[in-house]
Wavefront OBJ file of the C-alpha trace (Angstrom):
o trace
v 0.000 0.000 0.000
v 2.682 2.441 0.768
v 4.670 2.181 -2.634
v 0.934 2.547 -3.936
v 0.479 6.096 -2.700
v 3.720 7.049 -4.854
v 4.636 9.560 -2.030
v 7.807 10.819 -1.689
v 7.952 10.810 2.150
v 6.986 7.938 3.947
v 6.016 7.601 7.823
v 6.434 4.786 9.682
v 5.781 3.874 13.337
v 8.183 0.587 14.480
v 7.862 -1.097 11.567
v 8.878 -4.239 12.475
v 7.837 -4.467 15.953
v 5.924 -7.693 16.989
v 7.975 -9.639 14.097
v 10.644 -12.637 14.259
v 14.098 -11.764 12.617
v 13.722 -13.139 9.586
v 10.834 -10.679 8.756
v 12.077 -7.714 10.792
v 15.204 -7.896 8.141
v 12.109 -8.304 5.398
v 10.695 -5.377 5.947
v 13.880 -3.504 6.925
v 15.373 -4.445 2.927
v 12.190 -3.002 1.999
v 12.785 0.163 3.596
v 15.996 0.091 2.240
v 14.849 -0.686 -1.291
v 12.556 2.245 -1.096
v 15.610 4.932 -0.135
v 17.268 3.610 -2.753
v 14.101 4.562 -5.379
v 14.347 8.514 -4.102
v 12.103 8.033 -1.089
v 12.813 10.109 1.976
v 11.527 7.598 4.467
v 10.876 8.657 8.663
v 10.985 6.130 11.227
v 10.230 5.642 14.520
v 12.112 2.569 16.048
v 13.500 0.977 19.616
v 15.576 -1.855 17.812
v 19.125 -0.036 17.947
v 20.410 -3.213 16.071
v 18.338 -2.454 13.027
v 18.840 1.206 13.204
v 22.341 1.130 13.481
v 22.551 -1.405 9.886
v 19.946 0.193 8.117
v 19.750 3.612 8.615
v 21.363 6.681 7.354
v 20.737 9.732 10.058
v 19.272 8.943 13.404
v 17.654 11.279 16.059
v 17.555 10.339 19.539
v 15.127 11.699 21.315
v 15.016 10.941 25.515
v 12.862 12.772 28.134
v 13.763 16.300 27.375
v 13.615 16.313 23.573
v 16.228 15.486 21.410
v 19.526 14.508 22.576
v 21.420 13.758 19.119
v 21.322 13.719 15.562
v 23.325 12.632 12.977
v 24.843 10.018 11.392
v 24.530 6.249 13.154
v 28.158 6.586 14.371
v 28.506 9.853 15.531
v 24.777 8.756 17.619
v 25.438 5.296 18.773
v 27.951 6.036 21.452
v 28.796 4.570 24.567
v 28.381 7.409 26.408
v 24.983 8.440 24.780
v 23.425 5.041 24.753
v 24.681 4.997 28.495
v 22.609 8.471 28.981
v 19.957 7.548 26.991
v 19.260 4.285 28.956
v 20.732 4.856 32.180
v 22.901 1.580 31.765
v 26.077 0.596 30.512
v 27.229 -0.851 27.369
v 29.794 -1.558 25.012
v 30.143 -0.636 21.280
v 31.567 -3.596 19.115
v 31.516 -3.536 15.231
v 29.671 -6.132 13.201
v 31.830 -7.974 11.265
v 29.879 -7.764 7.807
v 29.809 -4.179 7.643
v 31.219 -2.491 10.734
v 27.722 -1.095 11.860
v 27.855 -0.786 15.623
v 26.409 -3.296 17.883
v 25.483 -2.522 20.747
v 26.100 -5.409 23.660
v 24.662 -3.723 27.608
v 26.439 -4.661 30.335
v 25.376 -6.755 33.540
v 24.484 -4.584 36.409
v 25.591 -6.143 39.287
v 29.301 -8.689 39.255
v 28.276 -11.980 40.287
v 31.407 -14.369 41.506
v 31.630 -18.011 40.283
v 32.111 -18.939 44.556
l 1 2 3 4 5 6 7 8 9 10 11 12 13 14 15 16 17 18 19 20 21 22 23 24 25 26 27 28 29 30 31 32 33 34 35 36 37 38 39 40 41 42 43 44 45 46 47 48 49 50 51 52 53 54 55 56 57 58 59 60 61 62 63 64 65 66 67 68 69 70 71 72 73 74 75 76 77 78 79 80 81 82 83 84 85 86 87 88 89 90 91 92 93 94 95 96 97 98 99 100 101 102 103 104 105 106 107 108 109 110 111 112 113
């Protein structure tokens, strides 16, 4: 339906919520496919994973507006994921492509006694 419309911005609202991997990554090529036609395409989305592979600007917004914009490396931090989420993570890159993965870190050390 949305290719129907023939818009050249396109709104979507966590696209690929409720879905297994196989389909998030489905609908995510899609997406992708679409940029690549001259879309401009908006997204709202929680899975960092598939924002960090797939798209090309990111905003993060937390509870007093925005925090960050701009491209997926220069928004995917440590220390603004860490603010963001009031946790702790690490940054690794994906091997395929280098798109940052994000990995949290336990909250508490346990010991193996």
């Amino acid at each position: 339906m949305i290719l129907a419309q023939n818009t050249e911005v396109i709104l979507l609202d966590e696209p690929t919520s409720a879905l297994d991997i196989g389909h998030q990554i489905e609908v995510m090529e899609s997406i992708h496919q679409m940029v690549a036609m001259g879309k401009t395409v908006v997204l709202v989305i929680h899975d960092l994973a598939a924002a960090a592979r797939y798209c090309d600007e990111l905003i993060a917004i937390g509870d007093q507006g925005i925090v960050a914009t701009g491209p997926v490396t220069d928004v995917i931090t440590e220390p603004m994921i860490n603010k963001l989420y009031n946790t702790q993570v690490d940054i690794l890159n994906a091997p395929f492509d280098d798109a940052p993965v994000i990995v949290p870190r336990r909250q508490a050390a346990y010991s193996t006694d």
